[in-house]
C-alpha positions as CSV (number, residue, x, y, z in Angstrom):
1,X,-40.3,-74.5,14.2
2,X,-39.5,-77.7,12.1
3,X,-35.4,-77.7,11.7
4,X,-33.4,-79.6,8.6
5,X,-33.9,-82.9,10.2
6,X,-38.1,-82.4,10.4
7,X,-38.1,-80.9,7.1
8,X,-35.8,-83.2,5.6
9,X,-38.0,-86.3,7.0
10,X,-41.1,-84.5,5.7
11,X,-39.3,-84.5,2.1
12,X,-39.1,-88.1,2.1
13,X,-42.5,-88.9,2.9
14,X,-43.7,-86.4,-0.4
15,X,-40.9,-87.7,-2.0
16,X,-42.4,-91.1,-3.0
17,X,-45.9,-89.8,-3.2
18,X,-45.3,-86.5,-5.6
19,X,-41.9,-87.2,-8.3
20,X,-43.6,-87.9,-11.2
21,X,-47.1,-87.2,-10.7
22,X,-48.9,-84.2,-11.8
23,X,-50.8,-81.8,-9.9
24,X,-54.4,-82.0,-11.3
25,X,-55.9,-79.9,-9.1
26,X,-55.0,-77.3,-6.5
27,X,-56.9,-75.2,-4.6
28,X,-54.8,-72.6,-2.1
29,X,-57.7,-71.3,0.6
30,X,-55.8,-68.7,2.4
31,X,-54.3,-65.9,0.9
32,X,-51.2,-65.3,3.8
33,X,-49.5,-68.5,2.0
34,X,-48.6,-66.8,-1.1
35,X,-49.0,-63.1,-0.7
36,X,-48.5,-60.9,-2.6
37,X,-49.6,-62.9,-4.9
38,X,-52.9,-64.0,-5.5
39,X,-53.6,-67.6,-4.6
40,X,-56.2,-68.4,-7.2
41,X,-53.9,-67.2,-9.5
42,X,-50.7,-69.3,-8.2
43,X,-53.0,-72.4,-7.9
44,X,-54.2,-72.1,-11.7
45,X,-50.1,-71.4,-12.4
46,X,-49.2,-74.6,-10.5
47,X,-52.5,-77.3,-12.1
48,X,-51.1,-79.3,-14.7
49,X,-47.5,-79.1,-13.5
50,X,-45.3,-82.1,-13.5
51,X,-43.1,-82.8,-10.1
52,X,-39.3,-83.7,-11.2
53,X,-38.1,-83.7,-7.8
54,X,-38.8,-83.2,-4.4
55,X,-35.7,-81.6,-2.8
56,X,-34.6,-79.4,-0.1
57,X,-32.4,-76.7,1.4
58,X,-32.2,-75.6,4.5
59,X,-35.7,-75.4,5.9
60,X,-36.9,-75.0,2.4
61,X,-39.2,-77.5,0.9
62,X,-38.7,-77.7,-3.1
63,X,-40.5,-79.5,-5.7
64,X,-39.0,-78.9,-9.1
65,X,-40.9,-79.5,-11.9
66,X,-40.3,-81.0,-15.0
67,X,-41.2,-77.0,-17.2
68,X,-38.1,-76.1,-14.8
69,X,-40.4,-73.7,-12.6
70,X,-40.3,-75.0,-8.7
71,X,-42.4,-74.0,-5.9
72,X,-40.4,-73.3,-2.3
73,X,-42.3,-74.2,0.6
74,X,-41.2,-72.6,4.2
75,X,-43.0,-74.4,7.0
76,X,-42.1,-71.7,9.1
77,X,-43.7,-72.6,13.1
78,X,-46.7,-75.0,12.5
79,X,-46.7,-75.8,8.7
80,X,-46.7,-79.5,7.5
81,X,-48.4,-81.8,5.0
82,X,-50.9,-85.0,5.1
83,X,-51.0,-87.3,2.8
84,X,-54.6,-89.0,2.4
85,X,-55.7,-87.7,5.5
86,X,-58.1,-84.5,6.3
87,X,-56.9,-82.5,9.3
88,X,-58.1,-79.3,11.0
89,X,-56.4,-75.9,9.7
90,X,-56.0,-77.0,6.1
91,X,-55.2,-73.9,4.2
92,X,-54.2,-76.1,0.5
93,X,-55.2,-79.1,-1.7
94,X,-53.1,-80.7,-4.0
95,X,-55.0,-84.2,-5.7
96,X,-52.4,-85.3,-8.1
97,X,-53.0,-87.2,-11.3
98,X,-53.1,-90.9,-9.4
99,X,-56.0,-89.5,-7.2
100,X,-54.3,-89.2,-4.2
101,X,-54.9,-86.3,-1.9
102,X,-51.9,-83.8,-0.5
103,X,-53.1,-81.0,2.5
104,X,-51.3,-78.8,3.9
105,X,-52.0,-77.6,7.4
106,X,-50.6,-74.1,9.3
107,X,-52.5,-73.4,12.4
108,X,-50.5,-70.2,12.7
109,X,-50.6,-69.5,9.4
110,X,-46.9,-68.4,9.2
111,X,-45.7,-70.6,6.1
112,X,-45.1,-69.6,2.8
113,X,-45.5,-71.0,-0.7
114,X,-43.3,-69.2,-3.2
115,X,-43.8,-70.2,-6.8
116,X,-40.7,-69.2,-9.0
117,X,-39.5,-69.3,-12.6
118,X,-36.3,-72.3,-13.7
119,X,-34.3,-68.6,-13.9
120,X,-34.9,-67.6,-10.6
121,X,-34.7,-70.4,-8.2
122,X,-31.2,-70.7,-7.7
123,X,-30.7,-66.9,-7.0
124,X,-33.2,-66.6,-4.5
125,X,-31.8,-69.4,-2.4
126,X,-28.2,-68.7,-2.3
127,X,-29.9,-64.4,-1.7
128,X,-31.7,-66.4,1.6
129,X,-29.5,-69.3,3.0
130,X,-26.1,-70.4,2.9
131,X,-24.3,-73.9,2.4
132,X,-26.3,-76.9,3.4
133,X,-24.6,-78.4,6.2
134,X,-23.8,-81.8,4.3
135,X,-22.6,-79.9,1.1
136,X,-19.0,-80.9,-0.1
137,X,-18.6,-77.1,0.0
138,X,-19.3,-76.5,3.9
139,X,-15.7,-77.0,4.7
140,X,-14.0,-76.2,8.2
141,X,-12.3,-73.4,6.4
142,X,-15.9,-72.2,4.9
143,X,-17.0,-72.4,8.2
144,X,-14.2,-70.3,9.8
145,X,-14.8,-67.5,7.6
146,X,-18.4,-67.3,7.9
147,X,-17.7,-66.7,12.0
148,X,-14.8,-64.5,11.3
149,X,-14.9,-61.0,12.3
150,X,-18.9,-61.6,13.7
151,X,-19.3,-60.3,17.3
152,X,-22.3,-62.0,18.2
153,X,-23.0,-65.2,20.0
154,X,-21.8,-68.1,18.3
155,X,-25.2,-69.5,19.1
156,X,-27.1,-65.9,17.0
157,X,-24.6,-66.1,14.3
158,X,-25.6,-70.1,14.0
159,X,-28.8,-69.3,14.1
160,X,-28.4,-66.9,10.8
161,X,-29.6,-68.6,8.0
162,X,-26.9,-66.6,6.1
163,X,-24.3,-68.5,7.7
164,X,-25.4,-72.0,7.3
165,X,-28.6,-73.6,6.0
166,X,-31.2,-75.1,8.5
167,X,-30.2,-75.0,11.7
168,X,-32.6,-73.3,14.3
169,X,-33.0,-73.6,17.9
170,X,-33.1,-77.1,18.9
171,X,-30.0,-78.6,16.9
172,X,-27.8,-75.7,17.4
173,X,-28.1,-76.2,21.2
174,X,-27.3,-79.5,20.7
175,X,-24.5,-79.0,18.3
176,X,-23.1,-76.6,20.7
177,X,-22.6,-79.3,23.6
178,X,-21.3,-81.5,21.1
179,X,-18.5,-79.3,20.5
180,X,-18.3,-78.2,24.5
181,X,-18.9,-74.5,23.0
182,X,-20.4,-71.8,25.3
183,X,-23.6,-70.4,23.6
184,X,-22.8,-67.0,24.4
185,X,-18.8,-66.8,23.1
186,X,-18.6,-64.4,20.5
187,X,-18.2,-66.2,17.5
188,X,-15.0,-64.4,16.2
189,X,-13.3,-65.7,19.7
190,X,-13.4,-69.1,18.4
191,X,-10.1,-70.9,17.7
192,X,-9.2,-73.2,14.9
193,X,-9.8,-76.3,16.9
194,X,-12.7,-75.0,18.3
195,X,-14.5,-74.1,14.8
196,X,-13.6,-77.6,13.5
197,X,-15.1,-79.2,16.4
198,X,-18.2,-77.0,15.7
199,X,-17.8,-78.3,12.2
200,X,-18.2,-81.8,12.8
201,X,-20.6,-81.0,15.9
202,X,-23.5,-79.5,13.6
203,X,-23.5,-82.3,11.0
204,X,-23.5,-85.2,14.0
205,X,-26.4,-83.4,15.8
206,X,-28.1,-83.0,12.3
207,X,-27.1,-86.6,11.4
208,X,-28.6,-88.1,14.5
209,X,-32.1,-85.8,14.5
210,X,-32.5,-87.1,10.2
211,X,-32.1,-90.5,11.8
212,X,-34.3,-90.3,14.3
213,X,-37.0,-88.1,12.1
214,X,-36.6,-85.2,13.9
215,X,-38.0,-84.1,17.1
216,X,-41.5,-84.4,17.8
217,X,-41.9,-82.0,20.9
218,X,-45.9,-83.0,21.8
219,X,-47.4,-79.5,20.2
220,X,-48.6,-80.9,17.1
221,X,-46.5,-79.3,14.9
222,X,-44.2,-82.0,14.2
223,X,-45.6,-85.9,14.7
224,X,-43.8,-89.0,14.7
225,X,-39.8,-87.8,15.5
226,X,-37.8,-89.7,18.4
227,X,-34.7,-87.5,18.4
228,X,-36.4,-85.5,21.7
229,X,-35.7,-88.4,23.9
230,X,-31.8,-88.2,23.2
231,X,-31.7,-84.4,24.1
232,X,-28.4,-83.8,25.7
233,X,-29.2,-80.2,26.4
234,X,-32.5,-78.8,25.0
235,X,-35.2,-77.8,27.1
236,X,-33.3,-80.0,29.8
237,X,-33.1,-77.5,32.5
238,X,-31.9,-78.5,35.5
239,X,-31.2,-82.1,34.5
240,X,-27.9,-84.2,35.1
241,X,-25.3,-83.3,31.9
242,X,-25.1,-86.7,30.6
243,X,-21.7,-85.7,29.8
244,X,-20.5,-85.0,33.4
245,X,-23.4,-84.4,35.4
246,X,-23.8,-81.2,35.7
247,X,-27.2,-80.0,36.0
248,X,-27.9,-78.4,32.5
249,X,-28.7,-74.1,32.8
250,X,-31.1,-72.4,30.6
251,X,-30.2,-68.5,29.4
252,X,-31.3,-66.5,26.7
253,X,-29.4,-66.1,23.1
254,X,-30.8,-63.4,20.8
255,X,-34.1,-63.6,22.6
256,X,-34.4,-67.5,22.2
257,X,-34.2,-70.1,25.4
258,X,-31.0,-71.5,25.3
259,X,-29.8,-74.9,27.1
260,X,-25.9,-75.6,27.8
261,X,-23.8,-77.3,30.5
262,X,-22.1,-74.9,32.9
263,X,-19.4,-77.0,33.0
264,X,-18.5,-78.6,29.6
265,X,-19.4,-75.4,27.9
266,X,-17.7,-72.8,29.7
267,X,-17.7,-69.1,28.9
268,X,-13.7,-69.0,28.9
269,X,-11.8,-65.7,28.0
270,X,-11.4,-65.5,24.4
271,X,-7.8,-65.5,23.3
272,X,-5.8,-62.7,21.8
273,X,-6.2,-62.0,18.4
274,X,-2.4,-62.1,17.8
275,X,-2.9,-66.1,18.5
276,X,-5.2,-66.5,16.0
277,X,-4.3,-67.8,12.8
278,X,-4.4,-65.7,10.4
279,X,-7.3,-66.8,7.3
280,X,-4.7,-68.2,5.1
281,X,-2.9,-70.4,7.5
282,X,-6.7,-71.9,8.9
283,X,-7.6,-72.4,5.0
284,X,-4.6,-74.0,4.6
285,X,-4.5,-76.7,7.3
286,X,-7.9,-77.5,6.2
């Protein structure tokens, strides 16, 4: 499933082609993409509209238009768009005013297309996802609190889009050995230190897959990302640990395959709770 850095490069490709143009004609071919609603209904809705910006959170797509309305786009596992270019499993067609073509493929047909009015756009997102990991207002201290009091894995609670925006398999393995973090430490275990670690963990593994245009992983899915040849963990089973050499294990997190080093990320003992800071003394040092 495409992650924040995938989705985020994906923005920046529409992003030239679709601010400022308008959508003269749309045709939506499969009805899974927006049900309930109909989709010859929600294309007639969205011809003629004007795109303001294309923006995202999370592992939401968002073009806002300029009547205020937006339409959020969830790429779920195989969604992604063409520009100028036919491709197999098209399931919508945007032309836009300068003639230019927009398709958007699903083989899986998982995604979503979600069109909502300027009054309830920003409730929906902050009902679905939390802070966006480069937000001024996911802080160390945010961050503590989100973990506080959860008993699952570090890696599950991660993995909640409830927690923090955008972060799904791949990068939270690999924010994880960044912050030498076992995957499978309940998440209320974790110390000050460790959470701020964490912290700045998720936003350099996020940092370096936007960089590198995300992870391209040979399915088709996702083309054109380099971030999968600087894998320090994921779906490196049995390799050397580029950190210590340590062949990397694989286990299982909430059902998902999980990559760590058995040495730099190990399952220690939590500590007692009486060593814990208390909230107000973590907020405050933060």
């Amino acid at each position: 499933m495409p992650e924040l850095p995938e989705v985020e490069t994906v923005r920046r490709l529409l992003e030239p082609v679709l601010t400022g143009r308008k959508l003269a004609r749309v045709r939506i071919d499969d009805g899974r993409l927006t049900r309930p609603y109909d989709p010859v209904h929600v294309a007639a809705e969205l011809q003629g509209e004007r795109v303001a910006q294309v923006d995202r959170r999370g592992k939401y797509l968002i073009l806002r238009f300029e009547s205020g309305r937006a339409l959020l786009v969830h790429l779920r596992m195989t969604g992604g768009f063409h520009v100028d270019e036919e491709t197999s499993h098209e399931r919508a067609i945007v032309t836009l005013d300068d003639k230019r073509r927009v398709s958007y493929r699903d083989v899986r047909r998982f995604g979503t297309w979600l069109l909502l009015e300027p009054d309830e756009v920003q409730s929906y997102l902050d009902a679905k996802v939390g802070e966006e990991p480069f937000d001024a207002l996911f802080t160390v201290a945010h961050l503590s609190d989100r973990l506080e009091k959860r008993r699952a894995p570090i890696k599950a609670a991660l993995l909640d889009q409830r927690t923090l925006a955008g972060l799904g398999n791949i990068y939270t393995d690999e924010a994880l050995w960044w912050a030498r973090i076992h995957p499978l430490r309940p998440a209320e275990s974790l110390e000050r230190d460790e959470v701020r670690r964490l912290h700045r963990a998720i936003r350099r593994a996020l940092e370096r897959g936007i960089a590198r245009q995300g992870a391209d992983l040979g399915d088709g899915v996702y083309r054109g990302g380099r971030m999968q040849k600087e894998f320090k963990v994921y779906g490196r089973a049995d390799e050397p640990c580029d950190r210590c050499g340590t062949p990397i294990a694989k286990t299982r997190v909430g059902g998902r395959g999980t990559w760590f080093c058995p040495e730099c990320q190990r399952a220690q003992a939590a500590r007692s709770s009486s060593s814990r800071p208390s909230r107000s003394r973590r907020q405050s040092s933060v």
